[in-house]
C-alpha positions as CSV (number, residue, x, y, z in Angstrom):
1,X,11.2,24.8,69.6
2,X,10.8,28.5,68.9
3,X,14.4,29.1,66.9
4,X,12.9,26.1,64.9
5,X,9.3,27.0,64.2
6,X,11.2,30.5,63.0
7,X,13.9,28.9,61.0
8,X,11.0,26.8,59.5
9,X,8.9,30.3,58.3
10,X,11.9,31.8,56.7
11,X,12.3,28.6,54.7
12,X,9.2,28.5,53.4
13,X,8.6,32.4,52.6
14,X,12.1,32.4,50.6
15,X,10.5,29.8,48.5
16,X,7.4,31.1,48.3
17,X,9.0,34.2,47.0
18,X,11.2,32.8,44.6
19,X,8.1,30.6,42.7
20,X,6.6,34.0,43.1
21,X,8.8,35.8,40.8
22,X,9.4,33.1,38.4
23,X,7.1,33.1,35.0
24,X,6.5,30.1,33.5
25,X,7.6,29.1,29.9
26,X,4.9,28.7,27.0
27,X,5.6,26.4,25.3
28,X,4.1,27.5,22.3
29,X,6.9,30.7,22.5
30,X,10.2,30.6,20.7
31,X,13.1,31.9,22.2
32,X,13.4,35.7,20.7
33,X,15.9,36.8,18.7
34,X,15.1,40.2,18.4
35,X,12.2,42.7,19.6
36,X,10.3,44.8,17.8
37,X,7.4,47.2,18.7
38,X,3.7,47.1,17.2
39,X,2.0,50.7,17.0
40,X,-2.0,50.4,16.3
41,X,-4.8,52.7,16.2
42,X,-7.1,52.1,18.7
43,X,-9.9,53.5,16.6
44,X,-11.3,50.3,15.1
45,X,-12.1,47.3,17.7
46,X,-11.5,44.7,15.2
47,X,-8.4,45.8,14.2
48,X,-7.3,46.0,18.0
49,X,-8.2,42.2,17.9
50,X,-6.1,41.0,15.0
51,X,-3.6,43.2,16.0
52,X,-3.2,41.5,19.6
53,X,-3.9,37.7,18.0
54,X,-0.8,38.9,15.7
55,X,1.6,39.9,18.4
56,X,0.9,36.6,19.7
57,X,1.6,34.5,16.7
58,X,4.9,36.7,16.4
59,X,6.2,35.3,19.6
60,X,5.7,31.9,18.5
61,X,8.8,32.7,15.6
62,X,11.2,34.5,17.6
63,X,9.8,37.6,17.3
64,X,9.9,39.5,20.6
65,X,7.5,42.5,21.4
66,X,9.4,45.3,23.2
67,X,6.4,47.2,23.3
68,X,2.9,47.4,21.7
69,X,1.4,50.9,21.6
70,X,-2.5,50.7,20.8
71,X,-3.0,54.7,20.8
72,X,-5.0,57.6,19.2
73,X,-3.6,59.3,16.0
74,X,-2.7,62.2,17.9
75,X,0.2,59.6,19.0
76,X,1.0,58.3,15.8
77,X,1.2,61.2,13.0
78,X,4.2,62.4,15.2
79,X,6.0,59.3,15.1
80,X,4.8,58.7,11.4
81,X,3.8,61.0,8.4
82,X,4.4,64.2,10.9
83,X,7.9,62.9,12.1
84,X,9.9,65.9,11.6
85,X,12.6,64.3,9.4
86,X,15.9,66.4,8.6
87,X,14.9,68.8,11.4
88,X,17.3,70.2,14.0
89,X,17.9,67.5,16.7
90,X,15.7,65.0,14.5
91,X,17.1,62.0,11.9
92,X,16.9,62.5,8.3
93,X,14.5,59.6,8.1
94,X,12.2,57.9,9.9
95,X,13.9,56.0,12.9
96,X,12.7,53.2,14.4
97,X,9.8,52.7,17.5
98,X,12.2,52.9,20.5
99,X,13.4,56.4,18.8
100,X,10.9,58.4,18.1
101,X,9.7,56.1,14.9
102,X,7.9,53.0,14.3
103,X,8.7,49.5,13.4
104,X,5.3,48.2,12.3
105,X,2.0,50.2,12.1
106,X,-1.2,48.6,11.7
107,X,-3.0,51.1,9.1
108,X,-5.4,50.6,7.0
109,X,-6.5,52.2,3.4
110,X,-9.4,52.7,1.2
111,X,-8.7,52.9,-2.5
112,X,-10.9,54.0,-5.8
113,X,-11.5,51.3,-9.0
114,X,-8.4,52.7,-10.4
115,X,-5.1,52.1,-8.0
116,X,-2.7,55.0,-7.8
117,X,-0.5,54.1,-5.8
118,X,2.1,56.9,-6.5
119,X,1.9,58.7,-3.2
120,X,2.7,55.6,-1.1
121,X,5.0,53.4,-2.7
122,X,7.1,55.8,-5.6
123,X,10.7,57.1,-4.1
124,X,10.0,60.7,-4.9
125,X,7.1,60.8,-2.0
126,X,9.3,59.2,0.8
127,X,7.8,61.4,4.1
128,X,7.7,64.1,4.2
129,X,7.4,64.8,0.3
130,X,4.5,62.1,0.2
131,X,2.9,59.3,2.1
132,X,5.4,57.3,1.7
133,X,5.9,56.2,5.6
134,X,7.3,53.1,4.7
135,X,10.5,55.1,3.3
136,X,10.1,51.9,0.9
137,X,12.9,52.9,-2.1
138,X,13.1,50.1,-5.5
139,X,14.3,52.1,-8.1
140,X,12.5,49.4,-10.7
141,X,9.1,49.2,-9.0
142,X,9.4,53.7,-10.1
143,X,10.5,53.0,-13.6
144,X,7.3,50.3,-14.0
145,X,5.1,52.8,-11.6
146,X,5.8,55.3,-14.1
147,X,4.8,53.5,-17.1
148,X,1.6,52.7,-15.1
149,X,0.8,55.8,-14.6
150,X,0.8,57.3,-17.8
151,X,-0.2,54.3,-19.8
152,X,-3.7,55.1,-21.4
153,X,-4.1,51.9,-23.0
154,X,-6.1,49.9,-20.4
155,X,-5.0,46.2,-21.6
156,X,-1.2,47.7,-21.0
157,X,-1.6,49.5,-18.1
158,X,-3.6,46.0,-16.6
159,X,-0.2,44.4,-17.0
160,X,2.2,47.2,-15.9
161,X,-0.5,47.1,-12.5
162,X,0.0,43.2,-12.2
163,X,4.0,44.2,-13.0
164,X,3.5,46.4,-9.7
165,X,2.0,43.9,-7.5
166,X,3.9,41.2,-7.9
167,X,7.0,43.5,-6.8
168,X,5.0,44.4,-3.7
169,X,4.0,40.9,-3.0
170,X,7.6,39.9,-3.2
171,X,9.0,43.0,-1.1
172,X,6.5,43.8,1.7
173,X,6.7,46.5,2.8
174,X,3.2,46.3,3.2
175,X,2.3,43.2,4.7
176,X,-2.0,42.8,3.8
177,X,-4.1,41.4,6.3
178,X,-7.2,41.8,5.0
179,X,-9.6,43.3,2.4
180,X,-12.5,45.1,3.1
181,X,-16.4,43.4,2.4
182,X,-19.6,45.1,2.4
183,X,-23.1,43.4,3.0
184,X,-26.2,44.5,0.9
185,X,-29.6,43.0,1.6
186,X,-31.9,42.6,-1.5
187,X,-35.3,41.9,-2.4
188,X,-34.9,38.6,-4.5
189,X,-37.1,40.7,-7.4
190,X,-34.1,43.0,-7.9
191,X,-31.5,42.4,-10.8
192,X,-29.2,44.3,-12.9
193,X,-27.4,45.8,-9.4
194,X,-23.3,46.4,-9.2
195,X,-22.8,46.3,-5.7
196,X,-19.5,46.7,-5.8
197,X,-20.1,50.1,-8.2
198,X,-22.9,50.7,-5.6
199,X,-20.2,50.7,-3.2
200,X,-18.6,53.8,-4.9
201,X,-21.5,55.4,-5.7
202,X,-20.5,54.9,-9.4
203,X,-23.5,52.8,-10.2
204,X,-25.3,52.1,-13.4
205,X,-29.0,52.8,-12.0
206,X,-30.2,52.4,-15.9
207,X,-29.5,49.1,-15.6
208,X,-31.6,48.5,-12.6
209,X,-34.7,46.1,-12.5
210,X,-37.4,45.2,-9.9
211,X,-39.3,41.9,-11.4
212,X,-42.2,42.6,-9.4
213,X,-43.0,46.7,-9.9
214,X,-41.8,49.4,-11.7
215,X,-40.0,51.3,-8.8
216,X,-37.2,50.2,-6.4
217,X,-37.1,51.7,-2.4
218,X,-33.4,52.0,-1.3
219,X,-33.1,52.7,2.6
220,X,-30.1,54.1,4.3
221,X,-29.4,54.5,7.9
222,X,-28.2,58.4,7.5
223,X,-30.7,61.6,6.7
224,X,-30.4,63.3,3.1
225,X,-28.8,67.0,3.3
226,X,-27.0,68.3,0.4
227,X,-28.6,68.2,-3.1
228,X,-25.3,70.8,-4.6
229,X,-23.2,68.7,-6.3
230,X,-20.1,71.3,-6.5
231,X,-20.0,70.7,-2.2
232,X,-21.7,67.2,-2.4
233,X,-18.9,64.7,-0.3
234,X,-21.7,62.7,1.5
235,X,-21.8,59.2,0.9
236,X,-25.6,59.1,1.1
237,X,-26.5,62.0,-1.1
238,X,-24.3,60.3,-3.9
239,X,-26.1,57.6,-3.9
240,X,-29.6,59.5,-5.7
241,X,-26.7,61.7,-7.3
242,X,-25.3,58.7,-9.5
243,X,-28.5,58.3,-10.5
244,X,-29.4,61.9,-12.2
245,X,-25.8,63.7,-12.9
246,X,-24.3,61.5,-15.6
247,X,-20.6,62.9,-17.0
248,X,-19.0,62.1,-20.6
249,X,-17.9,58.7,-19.1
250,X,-19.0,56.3,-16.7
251,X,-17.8,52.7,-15.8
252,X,-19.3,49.6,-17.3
253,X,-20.9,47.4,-15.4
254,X,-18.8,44.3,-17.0
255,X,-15.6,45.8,-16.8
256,X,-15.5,48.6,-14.6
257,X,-13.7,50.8,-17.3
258,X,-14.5,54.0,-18.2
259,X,-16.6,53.8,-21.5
260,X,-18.3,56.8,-23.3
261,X,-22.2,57.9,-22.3
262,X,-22.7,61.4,-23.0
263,X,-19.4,61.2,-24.7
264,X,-19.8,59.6,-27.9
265,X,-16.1,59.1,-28.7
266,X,-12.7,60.8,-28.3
267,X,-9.1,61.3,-29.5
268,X,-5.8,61.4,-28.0
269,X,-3.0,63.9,-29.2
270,X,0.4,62.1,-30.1
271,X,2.2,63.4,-26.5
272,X,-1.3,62.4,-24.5
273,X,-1.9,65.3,-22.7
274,X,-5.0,66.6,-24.8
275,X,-8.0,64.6,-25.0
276,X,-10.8,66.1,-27.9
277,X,-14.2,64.7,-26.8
278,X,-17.3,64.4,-29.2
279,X,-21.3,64.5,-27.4
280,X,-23.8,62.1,-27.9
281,X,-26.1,63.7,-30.3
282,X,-28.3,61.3,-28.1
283,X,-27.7,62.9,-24.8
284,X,-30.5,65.3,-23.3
285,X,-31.4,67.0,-20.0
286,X,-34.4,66.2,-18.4
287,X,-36.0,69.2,-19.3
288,X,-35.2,68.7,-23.5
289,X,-32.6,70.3,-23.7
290,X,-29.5,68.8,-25.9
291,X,-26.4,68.2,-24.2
292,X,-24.0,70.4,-26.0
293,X,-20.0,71.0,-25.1
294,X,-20.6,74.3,-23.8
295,X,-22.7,73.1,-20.8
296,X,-19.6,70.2,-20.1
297,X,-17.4,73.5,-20.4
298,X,-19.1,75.2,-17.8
299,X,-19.5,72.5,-15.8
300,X,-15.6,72.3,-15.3
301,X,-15.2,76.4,-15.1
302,X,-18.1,76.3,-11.9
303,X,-15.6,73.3,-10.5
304,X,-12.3,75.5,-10.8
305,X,-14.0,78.6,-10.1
306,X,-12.9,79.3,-5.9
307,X,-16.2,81.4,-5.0
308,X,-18.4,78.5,-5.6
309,X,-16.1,76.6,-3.1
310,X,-16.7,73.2,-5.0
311,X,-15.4,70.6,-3.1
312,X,-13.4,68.9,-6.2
313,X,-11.2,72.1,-6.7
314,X,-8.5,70.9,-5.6
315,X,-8.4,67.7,-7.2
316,X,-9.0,69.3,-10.7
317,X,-6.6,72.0,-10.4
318,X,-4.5,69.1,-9.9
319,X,-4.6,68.2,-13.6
320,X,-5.6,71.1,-15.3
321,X,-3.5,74.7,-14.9
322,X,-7.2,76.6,-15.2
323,X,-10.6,77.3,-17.0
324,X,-8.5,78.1,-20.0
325,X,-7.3,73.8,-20.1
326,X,-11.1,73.2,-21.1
327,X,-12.2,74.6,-24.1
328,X,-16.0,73.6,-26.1
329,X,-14.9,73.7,-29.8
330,X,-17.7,73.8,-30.8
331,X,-21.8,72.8,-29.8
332,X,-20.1,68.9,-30.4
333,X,-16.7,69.1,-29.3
334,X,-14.8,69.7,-26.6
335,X,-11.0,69.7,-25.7
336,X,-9.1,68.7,-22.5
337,X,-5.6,69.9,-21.6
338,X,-3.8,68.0,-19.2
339,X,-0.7,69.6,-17.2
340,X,0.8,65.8,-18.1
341,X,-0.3,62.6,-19.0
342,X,-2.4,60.3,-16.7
343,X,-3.6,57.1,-16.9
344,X,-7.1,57.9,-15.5
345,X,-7.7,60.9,-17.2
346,X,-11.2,59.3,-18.0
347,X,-11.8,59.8,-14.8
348,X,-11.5,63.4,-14.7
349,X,-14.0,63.6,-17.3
350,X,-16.8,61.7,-15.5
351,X,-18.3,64.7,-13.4
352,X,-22.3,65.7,-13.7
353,X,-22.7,67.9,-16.3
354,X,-25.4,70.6,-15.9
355,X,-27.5,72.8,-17.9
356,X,-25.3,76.0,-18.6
357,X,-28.4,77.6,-20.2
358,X,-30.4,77.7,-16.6
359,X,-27.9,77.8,-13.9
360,X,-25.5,80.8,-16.0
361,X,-29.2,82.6,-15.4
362,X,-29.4,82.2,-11.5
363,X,-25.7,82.9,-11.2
364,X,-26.2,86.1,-12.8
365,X,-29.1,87.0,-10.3
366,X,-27.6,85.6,-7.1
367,X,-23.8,85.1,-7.7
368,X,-22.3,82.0,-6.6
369,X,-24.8,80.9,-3.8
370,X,-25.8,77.5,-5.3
371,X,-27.8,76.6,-2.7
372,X,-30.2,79.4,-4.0
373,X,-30.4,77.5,-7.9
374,X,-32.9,75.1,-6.7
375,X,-34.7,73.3,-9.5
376,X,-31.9,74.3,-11.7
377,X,-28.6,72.8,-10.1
378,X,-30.4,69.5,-10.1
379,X,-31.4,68.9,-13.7
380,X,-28.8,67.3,-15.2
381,X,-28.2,64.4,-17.9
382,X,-28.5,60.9,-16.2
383,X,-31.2,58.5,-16.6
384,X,-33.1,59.8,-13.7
385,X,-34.5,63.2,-12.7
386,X,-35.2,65.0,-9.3
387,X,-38.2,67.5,-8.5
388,X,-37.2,69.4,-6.2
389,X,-40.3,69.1,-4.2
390,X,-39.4,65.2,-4.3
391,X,-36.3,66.1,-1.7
392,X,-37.4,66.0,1.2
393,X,-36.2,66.6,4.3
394,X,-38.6,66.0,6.7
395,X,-39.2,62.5,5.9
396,X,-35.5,62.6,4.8
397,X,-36.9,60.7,1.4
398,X,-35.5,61.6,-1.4
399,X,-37.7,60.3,-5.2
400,X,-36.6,60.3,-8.9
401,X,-38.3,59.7,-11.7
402,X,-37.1,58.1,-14.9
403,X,-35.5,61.0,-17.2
404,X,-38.3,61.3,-20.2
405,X,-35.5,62.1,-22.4
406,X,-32.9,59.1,-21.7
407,X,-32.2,57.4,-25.2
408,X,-28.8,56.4,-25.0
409,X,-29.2,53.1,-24.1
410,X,-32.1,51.1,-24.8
411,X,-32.7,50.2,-21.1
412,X,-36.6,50.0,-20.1
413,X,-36.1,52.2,-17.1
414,X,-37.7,52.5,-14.1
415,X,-40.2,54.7,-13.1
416,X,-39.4,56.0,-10.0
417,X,-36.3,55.4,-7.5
418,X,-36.8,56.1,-4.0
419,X,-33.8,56.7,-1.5
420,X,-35.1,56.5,2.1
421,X,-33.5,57.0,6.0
422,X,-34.2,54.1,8.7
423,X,-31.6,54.6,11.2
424,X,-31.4,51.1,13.1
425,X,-29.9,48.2,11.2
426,X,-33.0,45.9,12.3
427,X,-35.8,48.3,11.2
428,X,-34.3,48.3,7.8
429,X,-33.8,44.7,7.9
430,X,-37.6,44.4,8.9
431,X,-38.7,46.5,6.1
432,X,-36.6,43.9,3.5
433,X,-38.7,41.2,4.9
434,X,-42.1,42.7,4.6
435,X,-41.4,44.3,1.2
436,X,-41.3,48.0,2.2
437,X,-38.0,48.3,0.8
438,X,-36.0,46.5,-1.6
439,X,-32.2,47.2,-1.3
440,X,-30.5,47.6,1.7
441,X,-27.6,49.6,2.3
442,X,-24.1,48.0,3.3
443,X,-23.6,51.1,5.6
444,X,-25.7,49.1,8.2
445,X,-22.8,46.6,8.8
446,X,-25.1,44.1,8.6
447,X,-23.8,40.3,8.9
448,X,-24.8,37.4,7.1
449,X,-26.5,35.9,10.0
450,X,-28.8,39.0,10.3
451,X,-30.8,37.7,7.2
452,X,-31.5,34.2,8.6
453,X,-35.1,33.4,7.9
454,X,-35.8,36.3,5.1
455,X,-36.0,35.5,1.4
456,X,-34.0,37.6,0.1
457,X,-30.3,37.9,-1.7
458,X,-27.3,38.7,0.1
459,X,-24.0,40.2,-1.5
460,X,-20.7,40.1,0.1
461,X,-19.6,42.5,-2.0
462,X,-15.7,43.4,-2.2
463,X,-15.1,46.9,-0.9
464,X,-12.2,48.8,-2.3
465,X,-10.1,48.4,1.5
466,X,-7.0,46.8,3.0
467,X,-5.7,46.6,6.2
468,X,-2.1,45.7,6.8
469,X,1.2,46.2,8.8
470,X,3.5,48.9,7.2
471,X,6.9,48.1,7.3
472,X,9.4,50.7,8.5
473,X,11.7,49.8,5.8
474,X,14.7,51.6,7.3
475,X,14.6,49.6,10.6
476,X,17.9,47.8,10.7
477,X,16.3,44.3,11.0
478,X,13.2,44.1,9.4
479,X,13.8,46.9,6.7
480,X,17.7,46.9,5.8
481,X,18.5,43.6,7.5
482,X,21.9,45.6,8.4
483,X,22.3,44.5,12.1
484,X,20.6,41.1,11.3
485,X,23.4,37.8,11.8
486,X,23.7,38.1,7.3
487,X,23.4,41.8,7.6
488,X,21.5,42.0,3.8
489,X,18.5,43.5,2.7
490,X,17.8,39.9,1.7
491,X,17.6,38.9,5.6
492,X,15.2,41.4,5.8
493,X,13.0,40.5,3.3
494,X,12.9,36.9,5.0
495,X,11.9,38.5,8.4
496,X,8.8,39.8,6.5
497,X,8.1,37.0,4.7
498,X,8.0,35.7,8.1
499,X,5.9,37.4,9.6
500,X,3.6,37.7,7.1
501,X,3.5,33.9,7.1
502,X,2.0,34.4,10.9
503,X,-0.6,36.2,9.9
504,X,-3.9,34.0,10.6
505,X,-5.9,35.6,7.6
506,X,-8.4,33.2,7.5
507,X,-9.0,33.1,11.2
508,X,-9.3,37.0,11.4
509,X,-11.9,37.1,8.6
510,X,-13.7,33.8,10.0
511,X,-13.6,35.0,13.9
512,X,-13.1,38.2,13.7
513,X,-14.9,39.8,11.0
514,X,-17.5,37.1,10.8
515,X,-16.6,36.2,7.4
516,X,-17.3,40.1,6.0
517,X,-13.9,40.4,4.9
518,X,-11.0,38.4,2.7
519,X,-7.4,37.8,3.2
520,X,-5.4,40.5,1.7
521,X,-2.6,39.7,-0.9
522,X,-1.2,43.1,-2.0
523,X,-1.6,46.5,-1.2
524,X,-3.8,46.8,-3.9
525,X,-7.6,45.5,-3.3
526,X,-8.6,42.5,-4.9
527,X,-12.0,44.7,-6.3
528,X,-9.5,47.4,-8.2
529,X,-9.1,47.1,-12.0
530,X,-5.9,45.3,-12.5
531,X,-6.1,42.8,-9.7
532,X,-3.6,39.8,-10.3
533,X,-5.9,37.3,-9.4
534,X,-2.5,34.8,-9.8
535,X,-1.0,35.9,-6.9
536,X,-2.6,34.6,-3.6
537,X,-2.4,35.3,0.1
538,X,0.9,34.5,2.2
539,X,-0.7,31.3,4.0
540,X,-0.4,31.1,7.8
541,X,2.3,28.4,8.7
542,X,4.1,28.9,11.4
543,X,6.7,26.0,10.4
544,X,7.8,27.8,7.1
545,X,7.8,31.5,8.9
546,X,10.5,29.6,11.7
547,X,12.6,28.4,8.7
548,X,12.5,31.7,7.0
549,X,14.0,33.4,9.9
550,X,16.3,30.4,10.8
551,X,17.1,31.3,7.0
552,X,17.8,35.1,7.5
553,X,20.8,33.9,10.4
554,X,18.4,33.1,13.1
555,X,19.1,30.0,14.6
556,X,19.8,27.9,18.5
557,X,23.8,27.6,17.5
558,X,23.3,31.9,17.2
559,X,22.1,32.5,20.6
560,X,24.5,30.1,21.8
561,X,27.2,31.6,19.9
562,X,26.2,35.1,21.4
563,X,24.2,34.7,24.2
564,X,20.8,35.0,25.5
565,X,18.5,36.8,23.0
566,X,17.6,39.5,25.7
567,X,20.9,41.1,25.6
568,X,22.6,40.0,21.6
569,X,19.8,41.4,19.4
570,X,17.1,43.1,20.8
571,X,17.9,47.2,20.0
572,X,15.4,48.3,22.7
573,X,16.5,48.4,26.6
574,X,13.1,48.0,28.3
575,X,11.2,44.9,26.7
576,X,7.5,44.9,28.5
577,X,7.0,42.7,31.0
578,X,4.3,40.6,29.6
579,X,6.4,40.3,26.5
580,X,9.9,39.3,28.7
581,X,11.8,36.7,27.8
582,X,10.7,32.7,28.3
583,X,14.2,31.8,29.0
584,X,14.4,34.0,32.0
585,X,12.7,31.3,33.9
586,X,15.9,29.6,34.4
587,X,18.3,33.0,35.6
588,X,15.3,33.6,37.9
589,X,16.1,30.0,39.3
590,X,19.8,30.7,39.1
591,X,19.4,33.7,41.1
592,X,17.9,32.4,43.9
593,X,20.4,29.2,44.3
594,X,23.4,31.4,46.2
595,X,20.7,33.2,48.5
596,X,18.5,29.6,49.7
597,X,22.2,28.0,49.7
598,X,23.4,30.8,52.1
599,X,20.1,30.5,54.5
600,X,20.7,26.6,54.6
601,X,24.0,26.9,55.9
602,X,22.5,29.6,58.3
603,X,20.0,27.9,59.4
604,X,22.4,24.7,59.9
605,X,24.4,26.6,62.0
606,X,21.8,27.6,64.0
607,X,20.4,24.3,64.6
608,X,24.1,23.0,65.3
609,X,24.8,25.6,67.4
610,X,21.5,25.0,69.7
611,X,21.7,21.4,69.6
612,X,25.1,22.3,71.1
613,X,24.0,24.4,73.8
């Protein structure tokens, strides 16, 4: 009885073990064909939620996950944009994940009205010249990216942008998740309001109207610090800014094109690198003081002048070779020199213009300490003025009044602006619903649902953002396609069509992002000038994304041709175990057939043998 109560415990403790160690086969999973690994920043909790529904859906099309690294940027520049490429004991290009590289990063990016995307996409900035990290090479998307960039006609350079995303689209090297929304709360008296400008701080406030009063009370959950526009780079403070430093151009609200204000008109020399500028004879600052091309002039030489540590230096010395580029003709005119032509050289010539006549004065007394001007530095050109004794710090309240000298456009302006600080998202809230302010501020991260029960309007405003997976285009799958089954770039290309089409857009912006957000489409946002509205987002079927990579060589008769997926196609040793592989369920069982088959016959003999006895 005892050698069979023993026999009896080894039997059931080997099987017991061996259901132990065997997972169990989802039947929502698709047999891998290959692995890849996901690298993430683990600096933005939605995006580590997308990121992880993703890496699901991937599995579900034969994707395999060797490894997903959700990590600090401290982990990723190295294998990245710092990746030491061409450097002794290094590649000469990024490699992939498993070493030292990436396969697919989850980044995202925040663009301007006007999409340059020269730094990312062009050949010539492939890491480490540029930001190119996708090491993304198509020798016709330069030739049309250079076109775009130096086209100053905007209906052409429109097209040559639409030109540039549909290459994109078709490509992928970026594969768009999402695009960025913002959430303003307004009192349903207000009118005339860009949000999506607002967003930018590139706002028309002459065009502002409250139905109900003559002022408008815009609250902001940071405090007011900085009113020097040469070191200005605060969100908040540019929001009065906008409002009371106007430049030669500014975007209209219809369009979002640069069109003349101060300016009055311009001219373009024949090889576009020299752009003459006439004022506005209109144009005054809010002391009464004309706006002549002398105070634009200095304006620029303060910006590209190093002791006055302006904050735009760089950008502008970008452009222009030095003070000497920008020259006043005369009290009307004024003459830009470009180091070469660019399509948004409008731009360049939107920045506040100040009064030469007082702040040449204070420079003379106390040098280049702007914070000393006062009164000064903040008198400018724009339909509203500031008092200095109206910034104020303590109640972090900052109030304009309308600019006594605006005549440009025939606007009825306001008479006073007031930007306020209320740091908790439900204060400011409050205050919308008992009419102590009137606008607020996106910054909040407010939620549609968070204005249930007030009467008041609520814009989902497109925000100039995109998240997406960057391809590493030089991975031998997903970029070249060089060790898929075809072994073309155009087996590549279907892998990321793929896996863009198991992307569950609408399910991240609905569940995740609580519907402040939109599918993305392209690398550029669908709130830049140029947007190809044609084009629309790769929709999430799961069906079509197995066919495309059954298409790229993918198929059952290729694993049975070359064997289990663990060990034909997958480039990395050490898959995770959460990520292993579904058909392992059945080796598992394999492996323990000999051993139970060998403790049968033991225990037989054992029985037999005491039977015997």
């Amino acid at each position: 009885m005892k050698i069979k109560f023993i026999i009896s415990i080894l039997i059931i403790l080997c099987f017991s073990f061996a259901s132990t160690y065997i997972p169990q086969s989802n039947s929502d999973e698709t047999t891998p064909y290959f692995y890849i690994s996901l690298l993430s920043p683990n600096t933005l909790l939605e995006r580590n939620e997308w990121a992880s529904l993703i890496e699901e859906q991937l599995s579900k099309i034969g994707v395999g996950i060797a490894y997903h690294e959700s990590t600090g940027w401290g982990n990723i520049m190295p294998r990245v944009w710092s990746y030491p490429v061409g450097e002794e004991g290094y590649y000469d290009h990024i490699p992939t994940y498993e070493e030292g590289g990436y396969d697919i990063l989850f980044v995202g990016w925040s663009w301007g009205l006007d999409w340059d995307p020269s730094n990312l996409f062009a050949s010539p900035s492939i890491v480490p010249y540029g930001d190119n990290m996708y090491q993304y090479c198509n020798h016709v998307f330069d030739e049309k990216l250079g076109e775009y960039i130096t086209e100053l006609n905007d209906t052409v350079r429109i097209a040559r942008a639409k030109e540039l995303q549909a290459i994109l689209y078709e490509d992928l090297p970026s594969i768009s998740i999402v695009y960025g929304r913002q959430i303003y709360g307004l009192s349903k008296s207000i009118s005339g309001v860009d949000s999506l400008l607002l967003s930018k701080n590139e706002h028309r406030a002459e065009k502002w109207r409250n139905s109900v009063k003559d002022s408008i009370t815009y609250v902001q959950p940071a405090e007011f610090t900085e009113y020097n526009t040469f070191v200005q780079e605060s969100y908040y403070d540019g929001k009065w800014m906008s409002c009371v430093y106007y430049g030669l151009f500014e975007r209209n609200p219809d369009t979002h094109l640069m069109e003349p204000v101060i300016a009055k008109n311009y001219s373009i020399s024949e090889d576009k690198m020299a752009f003459t500028v006439d004022i506005n004879h209109d144009a005054y600052f809010s002391n009464g003081d004309k706006v002549t091309a002398y105070d634009v002039d200095y304006t620029y030489e303060l910006h590209m002048t190093p002791a006055v540590a302006s904050s735009s230096y760089g950008y502008l010395t970008t452009f222009f070779d030095n003070n000497d580029s920008i020259v006043a003709l005369d009290d009307d005119t004024i003459q830009f020199n470009f180091k070469e032509p660019y399509a948004f050289a409008l731009n360049l010539l939107s920045y506040g213009i100040i009064n030469k006549n007082l702040v040449q004065n204070y420079i003379s007394t106390y040098g280049y300490d702007m914070n000393a001007l006062d009164q000064a530095l903040v008198t400018s050109c724009g339909p509203f003025m500031l008092d200095i004794d109206d910034f104020d710090t303590t109640s972090s309240t900052v109030t304009l009044h309308s600019n006594p000298y605006w005549t440009i456009t025939d606007d009825d302006l306001l008479d006073s602006l007031i930007f306020t600080f209320i740091a908790e998202k439900d204060s400011a809230i409050g205050a919308l619903a008992d009419g102590t302010v009137d606008i607020v501020d996106a910054q909040y991260s407010p939620v549609e649902s968070d204005f249930e029960g007030i009467d008041a309007l609520v814009l989902n405003t497109k925000y100039l953002s995109q998240q997406e997976m960057a391809v590493n285009m030089l991975h031998p799958i997903i970029g070249t396609g060089e060790l898929t089954p075809l072994g073309t770039a155009d087996a590549a290309k279907l892998i990321r069509k793929a896996i863009s089409h198991a992307v569950p857009r609408e399910t991240i912006v609905d569940e995740i992002l609580e519907g402040v957000g939109a599918p993305g489409v392209s690398p550029m946002p669908d709130g830049c000038v140029g947007f190809d509205n044609t084009l629309k987002p790769y929709n999430y079927d799961l069906v079509l994304a197995k066919q495309l990579i059954e298409q790229a060589g993918y198929s059952s008769e290729y694993l049975n041709t070359t064997g289990s997926s663990s060990s034909v196609t997958s480039y990395t040793s050490n898959p995770t175990e959460t990520n292993a592989n579904p058909n392992l369920t059945f080796s598992l069982d394999f492996k323990w057939v000999i051993p139970l088959f060998l403790l049968s016959l033991v225990c037989s003999s054992i029985v037999y043998n005491s039977r015997k006895r």
